[in-house]
N, C-alpha and C positions, 0 to 999 in steps of 0.2 A: 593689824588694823591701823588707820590714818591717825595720824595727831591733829583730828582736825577741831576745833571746837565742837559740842556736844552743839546739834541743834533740836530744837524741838521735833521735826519733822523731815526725813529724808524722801523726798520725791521720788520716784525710780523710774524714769521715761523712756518709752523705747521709739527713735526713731521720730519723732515730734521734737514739742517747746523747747529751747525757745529757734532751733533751726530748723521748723518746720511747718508751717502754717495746715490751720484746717481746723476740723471744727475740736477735737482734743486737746489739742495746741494753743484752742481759741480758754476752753473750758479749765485747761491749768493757768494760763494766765490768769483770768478770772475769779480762778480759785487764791491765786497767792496773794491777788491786790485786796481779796475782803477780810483777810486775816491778820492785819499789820502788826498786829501783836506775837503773831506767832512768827519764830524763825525756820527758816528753812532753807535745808543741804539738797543742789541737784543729784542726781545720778543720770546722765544723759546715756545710753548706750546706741552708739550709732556706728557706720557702716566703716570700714577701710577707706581712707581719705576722702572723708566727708566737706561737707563746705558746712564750717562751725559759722560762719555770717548769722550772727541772730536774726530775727527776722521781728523781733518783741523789745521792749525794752526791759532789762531786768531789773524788778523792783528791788527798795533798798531791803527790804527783810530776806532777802535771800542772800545766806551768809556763803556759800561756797558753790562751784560746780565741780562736778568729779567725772571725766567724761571717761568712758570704756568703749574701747574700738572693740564689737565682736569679731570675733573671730581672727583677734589678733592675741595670740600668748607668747608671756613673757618668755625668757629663754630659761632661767630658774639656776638651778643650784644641779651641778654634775651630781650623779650618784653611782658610780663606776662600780663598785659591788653588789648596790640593792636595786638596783634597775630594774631586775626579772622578776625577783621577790612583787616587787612592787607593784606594777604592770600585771601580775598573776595575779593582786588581791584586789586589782581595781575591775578585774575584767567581770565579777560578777553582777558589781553595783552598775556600771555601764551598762552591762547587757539588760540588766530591768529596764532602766532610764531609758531603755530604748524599742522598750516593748509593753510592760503594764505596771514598772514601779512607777515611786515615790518619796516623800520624805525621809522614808527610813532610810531608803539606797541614796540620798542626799547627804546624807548624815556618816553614812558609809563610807561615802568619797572623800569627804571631808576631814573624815580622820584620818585616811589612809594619805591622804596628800602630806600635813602635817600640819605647824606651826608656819605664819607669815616668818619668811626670811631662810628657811628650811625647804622650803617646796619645790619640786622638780618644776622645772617649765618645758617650754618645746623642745631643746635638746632632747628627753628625756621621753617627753609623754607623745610627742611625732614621728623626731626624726631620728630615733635610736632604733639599731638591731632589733631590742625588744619589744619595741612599741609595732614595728616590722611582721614581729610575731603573735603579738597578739590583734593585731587586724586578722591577719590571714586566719589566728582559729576564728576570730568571730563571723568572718566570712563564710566557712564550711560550715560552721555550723547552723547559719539563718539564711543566708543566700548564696548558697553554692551554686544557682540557678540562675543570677544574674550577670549580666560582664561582666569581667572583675574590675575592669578599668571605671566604670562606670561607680560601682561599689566602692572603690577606695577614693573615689573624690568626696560620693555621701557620704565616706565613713568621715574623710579627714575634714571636711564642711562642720557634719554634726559634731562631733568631741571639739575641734577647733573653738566651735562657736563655746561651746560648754564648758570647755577648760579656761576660755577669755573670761568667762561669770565668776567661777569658783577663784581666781586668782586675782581678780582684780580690787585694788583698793577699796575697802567700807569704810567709809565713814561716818561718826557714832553720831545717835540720836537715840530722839524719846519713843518714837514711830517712826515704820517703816512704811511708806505709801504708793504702792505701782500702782499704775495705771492701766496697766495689762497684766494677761501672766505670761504665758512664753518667755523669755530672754530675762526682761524685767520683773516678773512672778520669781522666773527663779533665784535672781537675783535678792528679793525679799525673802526668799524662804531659807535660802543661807545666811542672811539676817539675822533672822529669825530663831537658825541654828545654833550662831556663832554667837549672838548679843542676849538672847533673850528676851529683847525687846516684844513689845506688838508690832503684829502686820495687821494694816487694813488699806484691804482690796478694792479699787473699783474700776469696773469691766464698765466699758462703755460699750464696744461689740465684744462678742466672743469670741475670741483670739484663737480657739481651736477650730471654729467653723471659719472661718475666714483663712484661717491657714488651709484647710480642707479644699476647701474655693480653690484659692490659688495653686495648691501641689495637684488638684486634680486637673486643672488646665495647664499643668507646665509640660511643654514641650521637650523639655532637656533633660527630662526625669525618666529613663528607661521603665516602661512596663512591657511585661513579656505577656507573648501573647497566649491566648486561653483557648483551650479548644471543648470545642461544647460538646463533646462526645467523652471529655477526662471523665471517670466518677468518683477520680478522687481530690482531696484537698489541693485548692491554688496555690503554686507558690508565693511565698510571702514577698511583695514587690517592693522596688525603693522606694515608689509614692507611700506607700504605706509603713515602711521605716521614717520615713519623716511625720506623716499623720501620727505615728505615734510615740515618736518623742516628743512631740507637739504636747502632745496629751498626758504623758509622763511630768510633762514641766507644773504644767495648768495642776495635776494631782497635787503635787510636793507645793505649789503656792495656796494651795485652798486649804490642805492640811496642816500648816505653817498659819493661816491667816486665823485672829482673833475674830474679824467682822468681814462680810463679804456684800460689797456694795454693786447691786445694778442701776439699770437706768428703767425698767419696770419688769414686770412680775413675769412675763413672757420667758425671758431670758433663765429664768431662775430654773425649772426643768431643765436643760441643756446644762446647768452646773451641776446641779447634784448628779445627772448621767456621768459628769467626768469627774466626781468626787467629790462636792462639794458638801459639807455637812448641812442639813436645811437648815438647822439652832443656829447655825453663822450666816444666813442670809436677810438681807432688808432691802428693800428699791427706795431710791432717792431719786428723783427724774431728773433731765434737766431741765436748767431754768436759766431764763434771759431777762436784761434790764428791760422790762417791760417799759418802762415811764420812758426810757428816752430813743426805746425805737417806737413805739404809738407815736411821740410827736415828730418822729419822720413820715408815718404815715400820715398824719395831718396834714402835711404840707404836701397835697397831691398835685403835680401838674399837668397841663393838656398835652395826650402822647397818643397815639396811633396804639392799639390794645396792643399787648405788651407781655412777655412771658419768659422767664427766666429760668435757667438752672443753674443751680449756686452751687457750685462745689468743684473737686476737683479734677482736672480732665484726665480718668486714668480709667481701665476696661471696670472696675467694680461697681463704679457710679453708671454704666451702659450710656454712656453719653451717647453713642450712637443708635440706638432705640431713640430718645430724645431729640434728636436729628430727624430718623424719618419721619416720627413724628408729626415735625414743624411742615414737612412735603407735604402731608396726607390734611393738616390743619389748614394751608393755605385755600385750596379749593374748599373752605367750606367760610375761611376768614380771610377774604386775600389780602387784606393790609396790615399781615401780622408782622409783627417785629419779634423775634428772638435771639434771645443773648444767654450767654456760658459767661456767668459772674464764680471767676475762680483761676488758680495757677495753672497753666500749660505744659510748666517745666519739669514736672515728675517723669512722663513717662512719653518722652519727646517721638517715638512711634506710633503711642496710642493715637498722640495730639494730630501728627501727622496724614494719620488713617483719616480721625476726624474731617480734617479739613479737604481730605479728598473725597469724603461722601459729600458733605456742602456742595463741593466744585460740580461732581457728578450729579446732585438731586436739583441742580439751579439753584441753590439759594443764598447765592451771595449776597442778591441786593436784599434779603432782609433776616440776613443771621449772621452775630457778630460773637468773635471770640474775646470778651474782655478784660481777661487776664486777673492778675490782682488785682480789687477794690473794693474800697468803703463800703460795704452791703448798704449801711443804713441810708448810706448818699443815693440809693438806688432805687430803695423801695417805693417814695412818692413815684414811682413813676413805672411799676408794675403793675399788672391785673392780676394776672396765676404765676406763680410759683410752681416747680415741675420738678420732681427727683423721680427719676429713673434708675435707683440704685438695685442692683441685685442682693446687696446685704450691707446691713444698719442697723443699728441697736435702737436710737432716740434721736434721731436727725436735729439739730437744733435748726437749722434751716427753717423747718417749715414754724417752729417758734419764731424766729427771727420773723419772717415773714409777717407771721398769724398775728405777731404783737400792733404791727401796722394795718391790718387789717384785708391784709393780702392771700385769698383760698389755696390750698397746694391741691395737687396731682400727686397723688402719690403711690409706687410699687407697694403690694403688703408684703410688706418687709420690718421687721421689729417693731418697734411701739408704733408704725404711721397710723396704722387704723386706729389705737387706741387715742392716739393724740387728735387725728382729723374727724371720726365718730365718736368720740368722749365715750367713759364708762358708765356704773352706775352710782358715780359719786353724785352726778349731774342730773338728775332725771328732768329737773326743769330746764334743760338745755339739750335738747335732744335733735338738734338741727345741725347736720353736720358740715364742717368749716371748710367745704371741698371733697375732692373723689378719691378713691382706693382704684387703683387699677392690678389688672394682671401684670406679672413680669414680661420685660423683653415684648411686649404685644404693641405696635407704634400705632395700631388700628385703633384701640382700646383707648389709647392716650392724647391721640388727636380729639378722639369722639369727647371725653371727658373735658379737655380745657374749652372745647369749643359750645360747650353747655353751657361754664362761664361764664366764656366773651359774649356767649350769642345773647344769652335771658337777664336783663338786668337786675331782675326782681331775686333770680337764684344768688345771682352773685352778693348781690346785696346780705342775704339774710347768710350766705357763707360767711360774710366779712364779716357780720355781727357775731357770729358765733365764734370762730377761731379766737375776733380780739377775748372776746371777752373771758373763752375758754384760758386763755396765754394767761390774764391775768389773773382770775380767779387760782391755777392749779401748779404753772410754772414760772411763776416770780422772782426773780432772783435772791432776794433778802431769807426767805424762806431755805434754801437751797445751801447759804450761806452759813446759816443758824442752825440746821441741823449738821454738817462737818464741825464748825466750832467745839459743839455737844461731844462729838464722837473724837475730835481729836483732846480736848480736854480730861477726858475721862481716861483715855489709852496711857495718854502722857505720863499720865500719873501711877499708872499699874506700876508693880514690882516687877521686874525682868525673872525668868521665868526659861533658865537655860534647859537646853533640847539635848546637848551635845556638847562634848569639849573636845575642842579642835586639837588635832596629834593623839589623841586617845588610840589605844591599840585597838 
């Protein structure tokens, strides 16, 4: 473990803050700057040469960063005698972690690894003989059905990624805090093994359905193909060796985690399906500076109706649903203006594709791509707000918006309905702040914002309702005061070891 000072709080970020912008990114900044009293240690885990350029400014209470390259492992300590040994008593706990373990097999690995400064690294756990031979049994024995060349890249991807977690430097605190599970869950949950500390968790989307999303649209992921006439059992594919390490990790951080925080009540089924104990679940929503984006919507100026998607241009947000859209919107609004308030640069083919449905549907002269900016600088001068996202936990968007007074369009996707139709906290607000559309439907979406722009009297009484839902339910200070609570109380717990690391 590091010598690094004890902080009160270790963050554990995957792929986000502070070299990452968006709305997570936007929400741990947020979080560090209302806590000035608390300290706190990054744990960044990001890609093989990443661009570390902050993109935030790091406030003073955050005492260290400790960045982990996944899927980079150390080279470690030769073990020229116990290599087999070793590799033979890791292969069980692996194989669960790669099918329906958990903590235990966590806990498993961990001893078998040994003591920091003792531990085999890549020589040992990749590129030796051994490691050689224990791929190929685990190959016969779960996908003997697949390429092998295909299989020994998943194999060496998955463990890659998993041995960069378990080997990489911790450094001590009072509380362990991801912000996902996957990579960074697991990451907490050997925390959690190794210190005894508290872990608490908050899931803004669910990290195993979103990995789901994206492993079921990858293209480079060999699935074999099925024949509809087999009557027996499918072989087990590599899409589904990754779904379910995915889902192994997500167990071992929920069984690890003291408190399990969402962003509303929806979400909370989909945890306990993947293991989550319900006596460790609470929803805490998000919340936006209400006060000082309301006075950007007060400051509205004279604009041509106006319609925006905030977020960032990559396939999950379906920008391009969003796109035809604004075609199918024109013939009903022809002096629409719309704009993509958000970065480019993630996924510079999606952007690409983008800008060639624009070129292709004519609507250069009134859809702009704006790259990074000020949201708040933007809002006086929106009508609808528009997420077309295929998967979302609590979009702060349509807050950010809602707080100025500005309706969303929104996919039913995670909290949007609850946040744009309110529950039954409100009954005396029962006027909803904008529309729910169908997914991927650009028919549905046009028709929606054009209700809008078209009826002043609808819009009007959207715009009363969203502000005042923002401020009544999603306020910031509120938001702030309950983490306080939660991390004050943790802080203080007695450590509460799981495991001691080199144990036989």
């Amino acid at each position: 473990m590091s010598e690094t000072p004890q902080a009160d709080v270790c963050m554990v970020l995957e792929g986000t803050y502070p070299y990452v912008s968006g709305g997570v990114a936007n929400w741990a900044n947020d979080l560090l700057r209302a806590q000035p009293e608390l300290t706190f240690h990054l744990v960044c885990l990001v890609p093989r040469n990443a661009d570390l350029t902050p993109r935030y400014g790091i406030p003073p209470n955050v005492t260290g960063i400790t960045h982990v390259e996944v899927g980079s492992v150390p080279r470690g300590a030769a073990l020229p005698r116990g290599a087999r040994q070793l590799l033979e008593r890791l292969e069980n706990p692996l194989r669960k972690l790669q099918l329906n373990g958990g903590l235990h097999d966590l806990a498993d690995m961990l001893a078998i690894l040994g003591p920091p400064g003792a531990q085999p690294g890549g020589r040992v756990l990749l590129d030796s003989p051994e490691a050689w031979d224990l791929l190929l049994r685990m190959y016969r024995a779960t996908h003997g059905e697949s390429p092998f060349l295909d299989y020994f890249w998943t194999w060496r991807t998955i463990v890659s990624g998993l041995y960069s977690i378990l080997l990489a430097p911790l450094p001590r605190a009072r509380v362990y805090h991801p912000l996902c599970t996957g990579y960074a869950g697991l990451f907490a949950a050997r925390a959690r093994l190794e210190t005894g500390r508290p872990v608490l968790l908050t899931e803004h989307g669910i990290y195993t359905n979103e990995r789901r999303i994206e492993i079921a649209m990858a293209e480079w992921l060999y699935q074999a193909p099925s024949s509809g006439l087999s009557m027996g059992k499918a072989a087990r594919s590599l899409k589904d060796l990754w779904v379910d390490t995915f889902t192994c990790y997500s167990r071992a951080c929920y069984q690890s985690a003291s408190r399990i925080v969402t962003l509303y009540g929806g979400n909370q089924q989909i945890q306990i399906e993947d293991g989550a104990d319900p006596g460790k679940l609470m929803a805490i929503p998000n919340a936006v500076d209400y006060e000082r984006l309301s006075k950007a919507g007060a400051e509205r100026t004279e604009h041509p109706p106006t319609v925006a998607l905030i977020g960032r241009v990559v396939p999950i947000k379906d920008v391009k649903t969003y796109i035809r859209s604004i075609a199918i919107l024109r013939s009903i609004v022809p002096d629409v203006q719309a704009l993509v308030l958000g970065p480019t640069e993630e996924d510079p083919r999606y952007f690409a594709e983008c800008q060639s449905l624009v070129s292709h549907l004519g609507l250069q002269g009134c859809f702009t791509f704006a790259g990074r900016v000020s949201i708040a600088e933007h809002l006086g001068g929106l009508d609808v707000m528009v997420l077309t996202s295929i998967s979302e936990a609590q979009p702060l968007v349509i807050l950010e918006a809602g707080s100025a007074g500005v309706p969303s369009v929104a996919t039913d996707v995670g909290a949007c309905r609850e946040m744009i139709h309110g529950d039954r906290r409100e009954g005396e607000l029962p006027v909803p702040g904008g529309e729910v559309v169908p997914l991927s439907n650009p028919t549905a979406t046009a028709q929606a914002i054009a209700r809008l722009l078209t009826d002043r009297a609808c819009w009007e009484r959207a715009s009363r309702a969203i502000r005042e839902r923002v401020r009544r339910y999603y306020n910031k200070p509120a938001l702030d005061r309950a983490y306080r609570e939660i991390y004050d109380y943790w802080r203080s717990a007695e450590p509460e070891p799981l495991c001691r690391k080199g144990a036989a």
